[in-house]
C-alpha positions, 0 to 999 in steps of 0.5 A: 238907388233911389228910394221907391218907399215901401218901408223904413231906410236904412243904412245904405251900403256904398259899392265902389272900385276895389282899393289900390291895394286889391287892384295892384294885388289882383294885377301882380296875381295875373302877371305871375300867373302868365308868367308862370305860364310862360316859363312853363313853356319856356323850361319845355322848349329850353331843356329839349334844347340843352339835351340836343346840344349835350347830345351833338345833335342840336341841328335835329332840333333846330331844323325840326323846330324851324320846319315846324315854325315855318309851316306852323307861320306860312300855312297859318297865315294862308288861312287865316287871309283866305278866310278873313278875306272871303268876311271882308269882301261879304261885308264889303258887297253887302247890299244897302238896306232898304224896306226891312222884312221880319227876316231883316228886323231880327237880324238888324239887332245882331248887325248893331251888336256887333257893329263897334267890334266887328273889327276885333272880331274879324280879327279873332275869327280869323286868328282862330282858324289861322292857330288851328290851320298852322298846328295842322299843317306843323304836324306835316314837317316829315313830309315837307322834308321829304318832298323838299330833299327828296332823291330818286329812287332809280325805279319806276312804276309799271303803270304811269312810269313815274320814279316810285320817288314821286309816290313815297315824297311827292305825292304826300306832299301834293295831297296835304296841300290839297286837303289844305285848300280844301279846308280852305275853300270850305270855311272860306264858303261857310264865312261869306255865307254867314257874313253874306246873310247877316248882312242881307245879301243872301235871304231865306224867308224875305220875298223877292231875290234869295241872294244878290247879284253880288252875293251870287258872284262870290259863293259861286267863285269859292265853290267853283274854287272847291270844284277845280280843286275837286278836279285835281283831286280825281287827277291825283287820284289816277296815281294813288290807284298805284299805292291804293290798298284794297281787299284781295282775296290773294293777300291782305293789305294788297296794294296797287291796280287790279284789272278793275282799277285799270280799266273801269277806275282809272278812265273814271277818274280821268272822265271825272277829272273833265267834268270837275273842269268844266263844272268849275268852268260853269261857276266861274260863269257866274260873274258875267251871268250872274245865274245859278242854273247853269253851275248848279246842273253842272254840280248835279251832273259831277255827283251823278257822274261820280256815282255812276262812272266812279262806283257802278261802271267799276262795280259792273265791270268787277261783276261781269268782267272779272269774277268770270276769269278772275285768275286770267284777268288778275294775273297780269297785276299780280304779277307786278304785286309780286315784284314790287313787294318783293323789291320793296322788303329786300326779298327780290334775292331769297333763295327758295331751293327744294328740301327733301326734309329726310336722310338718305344717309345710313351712316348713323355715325358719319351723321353725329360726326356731321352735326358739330360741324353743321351747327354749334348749337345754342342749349343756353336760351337767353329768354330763360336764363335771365333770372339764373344770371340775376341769382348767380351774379345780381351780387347786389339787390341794386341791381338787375338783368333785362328780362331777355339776354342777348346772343352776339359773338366773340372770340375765344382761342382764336375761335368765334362762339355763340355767348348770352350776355347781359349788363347790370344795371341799375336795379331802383326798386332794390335800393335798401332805402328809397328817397329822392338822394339815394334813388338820383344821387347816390344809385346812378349807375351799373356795373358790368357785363356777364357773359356765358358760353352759349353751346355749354352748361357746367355738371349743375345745369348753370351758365358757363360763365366767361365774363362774370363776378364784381367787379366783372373779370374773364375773356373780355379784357379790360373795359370801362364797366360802369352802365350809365345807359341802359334799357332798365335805366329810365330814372333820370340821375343827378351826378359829378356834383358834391353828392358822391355815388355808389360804385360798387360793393366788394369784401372792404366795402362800398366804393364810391365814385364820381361822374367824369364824362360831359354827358348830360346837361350842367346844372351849374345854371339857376336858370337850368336847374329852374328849368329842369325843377319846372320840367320834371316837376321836382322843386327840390331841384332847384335849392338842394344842396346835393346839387353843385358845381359839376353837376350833371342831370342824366335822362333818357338813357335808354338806347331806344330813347336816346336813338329815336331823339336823335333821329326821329324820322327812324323805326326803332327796332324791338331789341338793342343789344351789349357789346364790348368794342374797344374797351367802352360798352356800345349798346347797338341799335338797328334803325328802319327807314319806312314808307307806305308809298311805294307803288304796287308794294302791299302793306304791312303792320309793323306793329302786328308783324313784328309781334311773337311770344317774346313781345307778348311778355315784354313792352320794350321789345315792341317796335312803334313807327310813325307809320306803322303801315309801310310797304318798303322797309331798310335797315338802313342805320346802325347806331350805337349808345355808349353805356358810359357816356351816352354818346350817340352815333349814327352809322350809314348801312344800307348806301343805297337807300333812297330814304336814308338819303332824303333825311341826310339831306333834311339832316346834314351831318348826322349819319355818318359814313359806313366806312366809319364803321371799326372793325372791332364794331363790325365784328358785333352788327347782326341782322336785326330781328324785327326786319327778319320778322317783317320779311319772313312773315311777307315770304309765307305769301310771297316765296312763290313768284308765278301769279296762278299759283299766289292766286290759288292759295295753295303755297300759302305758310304760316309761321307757327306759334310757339310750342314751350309757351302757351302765349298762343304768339308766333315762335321768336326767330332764334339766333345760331351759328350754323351752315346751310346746305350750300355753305361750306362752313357755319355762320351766325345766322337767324332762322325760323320755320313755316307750317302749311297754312291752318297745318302743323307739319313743317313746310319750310326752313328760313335762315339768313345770313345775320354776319356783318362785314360778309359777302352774305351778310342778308342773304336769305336762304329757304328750303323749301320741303316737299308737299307730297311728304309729311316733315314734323313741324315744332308743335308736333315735335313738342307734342312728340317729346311730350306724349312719348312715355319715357319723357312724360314720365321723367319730366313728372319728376322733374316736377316732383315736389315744387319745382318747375319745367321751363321749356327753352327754344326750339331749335331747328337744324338742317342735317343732310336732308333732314331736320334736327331739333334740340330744346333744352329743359329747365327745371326751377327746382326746392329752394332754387327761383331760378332755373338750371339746365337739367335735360336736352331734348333731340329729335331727328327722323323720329327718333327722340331722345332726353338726356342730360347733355346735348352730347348723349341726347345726340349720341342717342338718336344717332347710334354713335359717339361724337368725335369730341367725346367718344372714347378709344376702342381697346387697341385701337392706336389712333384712339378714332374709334371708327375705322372697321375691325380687320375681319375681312381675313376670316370669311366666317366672320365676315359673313356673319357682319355681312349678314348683320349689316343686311338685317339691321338694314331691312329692320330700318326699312321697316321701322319707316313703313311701320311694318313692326312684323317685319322688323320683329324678324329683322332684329331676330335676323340681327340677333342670330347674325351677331352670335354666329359673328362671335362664335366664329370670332372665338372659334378662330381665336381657339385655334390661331386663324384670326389670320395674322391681323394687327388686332383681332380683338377688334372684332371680339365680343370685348370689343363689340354689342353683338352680345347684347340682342339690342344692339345693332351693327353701324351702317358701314358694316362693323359693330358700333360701341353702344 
């Protein structure tokens, strides 16, 4: 600088270029930092696509990631050439400059500022837009797909009568593309205009023209493009009226046309649709007429239009049309909502059959015959036993059981039971010592399965175990037992390298072990092991010298995980469950294929229909959607997850639908054939739970199939919540072996109970058919209970078990001390016209943290009892022994114990049982009046009727006349309750063993 005075001078400080050395330091700083970058990306991209390709699935990634390109490139490109055009052809129009105004002085400054880069900053303008046009439209590769590979549904709408395959693959398609070139048309507008002004040809405040005949032509060609598609929108309109929801006071979530949409929305939008036309039509004009008057009148006329046609006529006709003579005039599409729904849930085929919801049966001891043959009734809950089967057989700290068991079936002596399984995983945070070897090297793996008898529990209220101890030995056979794949294992694990893992432990010590199987990505590769060190954040990936040749790293191993990977265009169900098929551990999977497009169909929330008391305490077991509003749901895939090797397989279940066929179209070769199914693996599938929930929570509205009836309301049930938990959540369906009133034998089943809506007596029992493989398998079965009668719902059942005296007071000391009272599930039973209830009760009790099965509660036509057993609670409601434990009366050859005792030979003693037959009768009938005077004198009745029984009975062994029967004794006091007051004579007639 030069010297401008003002005081001495001193040594003048040179600023020049930095050095070479810093400029070539500065330069290697920024290749790195790209780089660096760059292979941050690259390690994602590469190791998602080693694990598709360790997992046989590397066509998912390919034709997801050339879907996501394709769009990402095509739809980019399309925006980035609408805009960049619309700029260019502004500037080009641009007028020539002439007298400047103030307006055009200030702006001239911006017009030389940019002037030397205008090119560079059309360039960046239009890439911009061009980079968040393509990420928008890659979002969209499901629907791309679908619309691509879409397969008819067979099934049309009753309005349009178009294939509902249009409206679930179709019409997404076409409202992306509108929404893009709605976008399209609105930056393209927004950038001429800008472009335009600053280069004159639009004016704001300088006199004359505000815009040029140029100008003029262009604005108005894009917002007459706006317009047409504006027009196409109300076109497409008419048919999203099929698949619209809306608030019904009939239903949430309703969904498709009401008498207000046919007749006042439906002919207004296609009005609208012809004046968006012609209005578009005006715009055009403009490039002959070069006026905006027209076009813009015409623009005021489509808002005014729209106003009142498409929101006041509607709102008019809905006041004065239909809130009149709602029912009659709704009717009719109702009518179409039921059916849609129902077809669309898989619940067009429920069977709903009237319940009578008491007994007529009299014979106590026929009805305690019946109830084994009824049901095999599950005392062993698999939502409270998790913590017993981690004391008894955790063996280890390493390792731990999933909060809930699971209930499937095998077969014992020929036999098929109801059996609580689990597997024991890897527990991490019991390893003795946690650093990154011990916690991905040398802890990888669990180690068995332990199973229990379902229907049993041993003298001390533990598991009956069938599968148990480590290594794990019993009914299942042989099998490989090591669990590399589990819900608990989300660690991922670095094995088959020169690092040895821990097997198991037994009384010689630890045994260790050595991945065999080619799961898992090899980090033999430097490149991999950067990658999988960049990826996961973990360095030490990259030099240890834990890792080796053979070295495999393990992730995602988790069943739902691994499925949802593979097939993301799948709604994972809540809760995958163990099965030992053909010596491997399979970890079955149920899989959902959804859409929200299925005309007239109303919507549900999978996230909040699939939501119980379970969900509530457990994340895992939650289901996540793409689309958590769907309106039609199949269970249309079965996957299985080796627990060993990872392995993923794909089965198709449900063959006929239309979903599952467009994604094996999309996806060629990744589900494969039903018929592929063993049988050992069909032995193990089960109807899945959340698809139960969906369905059963869709039928407490749409059991009824006349529209009067939905539309009052009156029908409407409820699920009620669970009464052994204070959630405040919806009672869990429960799995149980158990016939329904039309089988003729039990089958494993899913059911669950409805209360009348804001009520708590039971208004219906639901059972489906949850056995692979059989002619019923899916079929739903409803019995629906009489609404003039007053059926105890669960809550009332609890409350009755809870409030009697006897109960209360032994469940107190139960409590007694320190131990707990665990409630296990409630279940429900259908018994010859009545209902039968059993809930197991668990008490955590002194030093013991985990629960014992110490009491059954039963309930059965407001008779209750608590007993130690299932068998004597049953016994006790019932009057009557079981077959299987009931002991031989004296002299009774064949050891029944049912057959009447020959009295008929001594009529004195006859008369009296007769007599005792008819008191015991009239004390029953007064006991259901409440009519307690009444029954005091019946039981009187009885009392004097059995001693007069066995005064005769003595008087005619006195003196020989027992008249020459096999075995008098039979009717002797010996033999018989009568000498107690408190017993009573079997409904048959001849006295019972109490």
């Amino acid at each position: 600088m030069p010297d401008r005075g003002g005081g001495p001078t001193g040594p003048r400080i040179r600023v020049g270029r930095p050095s070479r050395r810093v400029r070539t330091l500065l330069m290697t700083l920024g290749v790195l930092a790209v780089l660096g970058m760059a292979f941050t990306m690259f390690a994602g991209f590469w190791t998602d696509w080693l694990w598709y390709r360790s997992v046989n699935y590397s066509s998912v990634f390919t034709t997801t990631l050339w879907t996501k390109i394709g769009l990402f490139f095509v739809f980019g490109l399309l925006m980035a050439l609408a805009v960049g055009f619309n700029i260019w052809l502004a500037h080009r129009l641009r007028p020539p400059l002439s007298a400047m105004s103030m307006e055009q002085q200030s702006l001239d400054r911006y017009r030389m500022g940019i002037a030397p880069y205008k090119k560079w900053l059309l360039l960046a303008i239009t890439a911009l837009v061009g980079l968040i046009a393509g990420a928008s439209a890659s979002g969209q590769w499901r629907t791309w797909l679908m619309w691509v590979n879409g397969v008819p549904f067979g099934e049309k709408d009753p309005q349009f009568h178009l294939d509902v395959g249009f409206y679930a693959f179709d019409l997404p398609w076409y409202r992306f593309l509108l929404g893009f070139g709605f976008a399209a048309a609105i930056l393209s507008v927004i950038a001429a205009a800008l472009t335009h002004y600053l280069y004159g040809g639009l004016r704001i405040t300088s006199p004359g023209a505000r815009a040029t005949a140029a100008a003029t032509g262009h604005l108005s060609v894009l917002i007459g493009i706006f317009v047409a598609l504006k027009a196409v929108a109300y076109w497409l309109d008419r048919y999203g009226l099929a698949v619209k929801s809306s608030d019904f006071k009939a239903t949430d979530n309703w969904t498709g046309l009401r008498y207000v949409d046919a007749n006042a929305y439906l002919p207004a939008k296609t009005i609208l649709f012809c004046i968006a036309v012609i209005c578009a039509l005006l715009f055009f004009a403009t490039l002959w007429r070069r006026t905006w008057q027209l076009p813009v009148i015409g623009f005021g006329l489509m808002v005014l239009s729209a106003i009142l046609i498409g929101g006041l006529y509607p709102a008019i006709v809905q006041k004065f049309q239909v809130q009149p003579n709602e029912q009659a005039k709704e009717a009719p599409y109702v009518e179409k909502n039921l059916k849609a729904t129902r077809e669309a849930y898989g619940i067009d085929g429920a069977q709903v059959t009237e319940y009578p919801g008491t007994s007529k049966t009299e014979d106590k001891t026929q009805l305690r015959d019946d109830v084994d043959s009824t049901a095999s009734i599950r005392i062993l809950d698999p939502n409270i036993v998790s913590p017993t089967f981690q004391q008894l057989q955790q063996i280890r700290n390493y390792y731990a059981f999933p909060t809930n068991l699971d209930v499937d079936r095998y077969s014992k002596d020929g036999k098929d039971q109801d059996t609580v399984i689990g597997l024991r995983e890897i527990n991490l945070n019991g390893i003795p010592k946690r650093n990154w070897i011990n916690d991905h090297f040398r802890y990888t793996h669990g180690y068995g399965v332990v199973a229990a008898e379902g229907t049993s529990a041993d003298a001390q209220g533990r598991p009956d175990f069938t599968e148990s101890d480590l290594p794990s030995k019993g009914d299942l056979g042989t099998y490989e037992q090591r669990v590399y794949y589990g819900e608990k294992t989300t660690m991922y694990s670095i094995v088959g390298g020169p690092q040895k893992e821990i097997d198991y432990s037994d009384d010689s010590g630890e045994k260790t072990y050595s991945y065999k199987a080619d799961s898992g990505v090899s980090l033999s590769n430097p490149v991999n092991r950067a990658a999988y060190a960049v990826a996961f954040g973990e360095p030490q990936i990259l030099y240890s010298g834990a890792i080796g040749d053979g070295s495999r790293i393990l992730y995602n191993r988790t069943p739902k995980e691994r499925v949802e990977a593979v097939a993301p265009w799948l709604t994972i169900d809540g809760d995958a469950y163990p099965a030992v098929v053909d010596g491997r551990i399979q970890w079955i999977v149920d899989a959902y294929t959804t859409t929200n497009g299925y005309p007239y169909a109303s919507r549900t929330t999978l996230g909040d229909t699939t939501a119980d008391s379970l969900t509530a305490t457990n994340d895992s077991r939650a289901v996540v959607a793409q689309q958590n509003q769907v309106n039609y749901i199949r269970n249309s895939v079965k996957a299985t997850v080796d627990a060993y090797t990872g392995e993923v397989k794909l089965f198709q279940w449900d063959t006929k639908d239309p979903v599952l066929k467009t994604w094996m179209k999309a996806f060629p070769g990744t589900v494969e054939s039903k018929s592929e199914i063993s049988k050992s693996l069909m032995d193990h599938l089960r109807y899945p739970q959340d698809l139960f929930k969906v369905q059963r929570e869709l039928l407490t509205r749409y059991h009824v199939k006349d529209a009067t009836t939905f539309l009052s309301g009156s029908e409407v049930w409820q699920v009620p919540d669970d009464p052994t938990n204070k959630s405040g959540s919806a009672v869990p369906p429960y799995y149980l072996s158990m016939k329904m009133p039309d089988q003729q034998a039990q089958a494993f089943s899913l059911t669950t109970t409805f209360t009348p809506n804001g009520r708590d007596n039971l208004s219906a029992f639901m059972a489906v058919d949850a056995e692979a493989g059989t002619s019923d398998y899916g079929k739903i079965r409803v019995l629906k209970l009489p609404t003039n009668t007053t059926v105890n719902g669960p809550s009332q059942v609890q409350s009755q078990f809870n409030s009697e005296q006897n109960i209360a007071e032994t469940i107190r000391l139960l409590r007694g001390g320190d131990s707990e009272v665990e409630y296990g599930n409630l279940l429900a039973v259908p018994l010859d016209g009545g209902l039968l209830y059993v809930e197991p009760v668990y008490v955590r009790g002194g030093g013991l943290k985990y629960p014992l099965l110490r009491k059954v509660l039963v309930s059965y036509g407001g008779t209750t009892a608590f007993e130690d057993t299932l068998g004597e609670a049953l016994n006790k409601v019932f009057g009557a022994e079981g077959p299987a434990t009931e002991p031989p009366d004296e002299g009774d050859e064949d050891g029944g114990g049912t057959t009447p005792p020959p009295t008929s030979s001594n009529p004195n003693v006859q008369d009296a049982l007769n007599d005792a037959q008819k008191a015991f009768e009239a004390g029953q009938e007064a006991l259901k009046k409440g009519d307690w005077e009444a029954y005091g004198r019946a039981q009187e009745d009885l009392e004097d009727a059995l001693k007069r029984a066995e005064d005769a009975q003595a008087q005619a062994d006195k003196t020989g006349g027992n008249g020459g029967g096999e075995s008098g004794g039979d009717a002797s006091p010996s033999s018989s309750p009568s000498s107690s007051p408190s017993s009573s004579p079997s409904p048959s007639g001849s006295p019972t063993s109490g």
